[in-house]
C-alpha positions as CSV (number, residue, x, y, z in Angstrom):
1,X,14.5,21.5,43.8
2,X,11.5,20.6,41.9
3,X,11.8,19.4,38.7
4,X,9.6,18.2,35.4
5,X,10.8,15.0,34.5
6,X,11.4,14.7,30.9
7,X,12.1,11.2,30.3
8,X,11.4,8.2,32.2
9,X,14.4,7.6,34.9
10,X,14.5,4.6,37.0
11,X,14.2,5.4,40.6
12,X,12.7,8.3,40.4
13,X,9.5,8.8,38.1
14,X,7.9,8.5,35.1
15,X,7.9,11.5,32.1
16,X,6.1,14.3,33.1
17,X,6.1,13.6,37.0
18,X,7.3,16.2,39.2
19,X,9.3,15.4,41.7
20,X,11.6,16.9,43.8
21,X,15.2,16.2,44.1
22,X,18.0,17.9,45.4
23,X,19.5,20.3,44.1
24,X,23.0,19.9,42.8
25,X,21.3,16.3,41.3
26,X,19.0,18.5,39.6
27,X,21.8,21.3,38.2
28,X,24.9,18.6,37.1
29,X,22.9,15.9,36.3
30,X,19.0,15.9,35.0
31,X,18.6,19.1,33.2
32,X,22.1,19.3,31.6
33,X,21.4,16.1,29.8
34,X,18.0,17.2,29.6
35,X,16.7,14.5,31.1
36,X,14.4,17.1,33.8
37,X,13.6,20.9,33.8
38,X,12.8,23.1,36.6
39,X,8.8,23.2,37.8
40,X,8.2,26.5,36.9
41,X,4.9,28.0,37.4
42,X,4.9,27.7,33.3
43,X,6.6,25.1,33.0
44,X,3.8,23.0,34.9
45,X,1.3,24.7,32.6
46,X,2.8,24.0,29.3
47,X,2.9,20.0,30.9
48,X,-0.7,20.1,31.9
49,X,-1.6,20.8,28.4
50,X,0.3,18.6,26.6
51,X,-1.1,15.6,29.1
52,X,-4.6,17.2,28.6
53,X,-4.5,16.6,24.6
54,X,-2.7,13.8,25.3
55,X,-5.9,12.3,27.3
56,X,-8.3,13.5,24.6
57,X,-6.4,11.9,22.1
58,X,-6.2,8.5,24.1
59,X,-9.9,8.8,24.7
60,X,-10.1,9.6,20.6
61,X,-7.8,6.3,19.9
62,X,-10.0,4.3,22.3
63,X,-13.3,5.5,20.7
64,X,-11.6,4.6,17.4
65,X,-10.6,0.7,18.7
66,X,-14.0,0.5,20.2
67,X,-15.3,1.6,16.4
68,X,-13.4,-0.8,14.8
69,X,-14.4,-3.7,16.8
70,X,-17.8,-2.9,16.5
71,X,-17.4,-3.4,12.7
72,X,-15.1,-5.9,12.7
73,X,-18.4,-8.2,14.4
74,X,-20.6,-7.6,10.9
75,X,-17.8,-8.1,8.8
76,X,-17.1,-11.7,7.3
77,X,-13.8,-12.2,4.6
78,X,-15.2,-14.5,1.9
79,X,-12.1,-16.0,0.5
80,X,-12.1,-17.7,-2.8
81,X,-8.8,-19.7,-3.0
82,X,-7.7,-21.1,-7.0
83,X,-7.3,-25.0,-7.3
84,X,-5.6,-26.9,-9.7
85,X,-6.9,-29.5,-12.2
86,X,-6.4,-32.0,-10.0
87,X,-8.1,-30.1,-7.1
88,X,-5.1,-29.3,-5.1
89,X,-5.3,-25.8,-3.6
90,X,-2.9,-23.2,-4.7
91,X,-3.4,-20.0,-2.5
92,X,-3.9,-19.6,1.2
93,X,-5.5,-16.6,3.4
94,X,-2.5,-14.7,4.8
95,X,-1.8,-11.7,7.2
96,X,-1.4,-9.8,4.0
97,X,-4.7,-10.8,2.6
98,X,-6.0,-9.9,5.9
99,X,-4.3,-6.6,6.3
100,X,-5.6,-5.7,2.9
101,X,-9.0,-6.8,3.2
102,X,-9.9,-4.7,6.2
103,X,-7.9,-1.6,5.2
104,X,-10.8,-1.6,2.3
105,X,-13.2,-1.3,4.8
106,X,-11.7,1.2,6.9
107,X,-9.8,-0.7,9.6
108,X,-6.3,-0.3,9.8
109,X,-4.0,-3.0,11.2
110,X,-0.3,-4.3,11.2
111,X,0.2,-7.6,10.4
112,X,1.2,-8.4,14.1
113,X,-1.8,-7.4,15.1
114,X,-3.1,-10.3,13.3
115,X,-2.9,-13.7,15.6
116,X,-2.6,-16.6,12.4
117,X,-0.3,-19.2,13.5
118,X,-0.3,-20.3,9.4
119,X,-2.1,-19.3,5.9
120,X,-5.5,-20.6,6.2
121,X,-5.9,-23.5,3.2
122,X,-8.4,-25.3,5.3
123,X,-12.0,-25.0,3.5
124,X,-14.8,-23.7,6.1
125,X,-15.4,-21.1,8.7
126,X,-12.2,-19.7,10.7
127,X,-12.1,-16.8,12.9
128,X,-9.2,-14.9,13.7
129,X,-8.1,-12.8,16.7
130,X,-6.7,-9.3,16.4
131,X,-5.2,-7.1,18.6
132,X,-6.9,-3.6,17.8
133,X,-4.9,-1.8,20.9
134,X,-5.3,-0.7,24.7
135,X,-6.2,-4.6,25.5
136,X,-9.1,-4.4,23.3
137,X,-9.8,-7.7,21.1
138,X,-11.7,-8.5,18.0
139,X,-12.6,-11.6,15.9
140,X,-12.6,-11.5,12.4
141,X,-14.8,-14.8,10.5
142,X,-13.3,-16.0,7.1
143,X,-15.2,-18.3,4.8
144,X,-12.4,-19.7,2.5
145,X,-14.2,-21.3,-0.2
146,X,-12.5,-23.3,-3.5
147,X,-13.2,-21.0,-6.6
């Protein structure tokens, strides 16, 4: 019997794969827990679809990594970090500070997409690494500066 696999199921295929099986596997086992469903004519159409949006939207997400990377190259986090009276620093540059400073300029990112081993007290130029998605990479250059 040809089936639609719903789910990913080791040994056989990945979600969406058709594949044929036999048939009492198919009747007790995948589609009662609803783990397969038969390769109907329609069924195969309605599956086609979905993995045809789902291309265009990969192909939107990727355009949309690509973007951000782009801008992520003219972008440079001036960071200002408070002293004390004796010139000990107080603040640090954080994933937070990170976070928030690119999601004011349109990039969004989770703070594990940010590679910082540790706050950044250190005064000069830095650049960190961030994941953006799909493999893609960007740099981001902080100046952190003693107000």
């Amino acid at each position: 019997m040809r089936v639609i696999l719903l789910e990913d199921i080791k040994g056989i295929g990945g979600k969406g794969e058709i594949k044929e099986v036999k048939d009492g596997f198919a009747k007790n086992l995948l589609i009662p827990k609803k783990q397969a469903e038969p390769a109907t004519r329609e069924a195969v159409l309605r599956w086609q679809i979905v993995w045809a949006n789902k291309a265009k939207e990969e192909q939107n997400n990727l355009a949309q990594i690509e973007q951000a990377k782009t801008k992520l190259a003219g972008i440079v986090f001036d960071a200002g970090l408070a002293t004390t009276k004796d010139g000990g620093v107080v603040e640090s540059v954080n994933k937070q500070a990170i976070k928030s400073f690119l999601e004011k300029r349109g990039i969004k990112v989770e703070k594990e997409q940010i590679h910082l081993e540790h706050s950044l007290k250190d005064i000069g130029e830095h650049q960190v690494k961030l994941s953006l998605g799909h493999g893609v990479e960007g740099v981001l250059k902080i100046n952190v500066f003693l107000k």
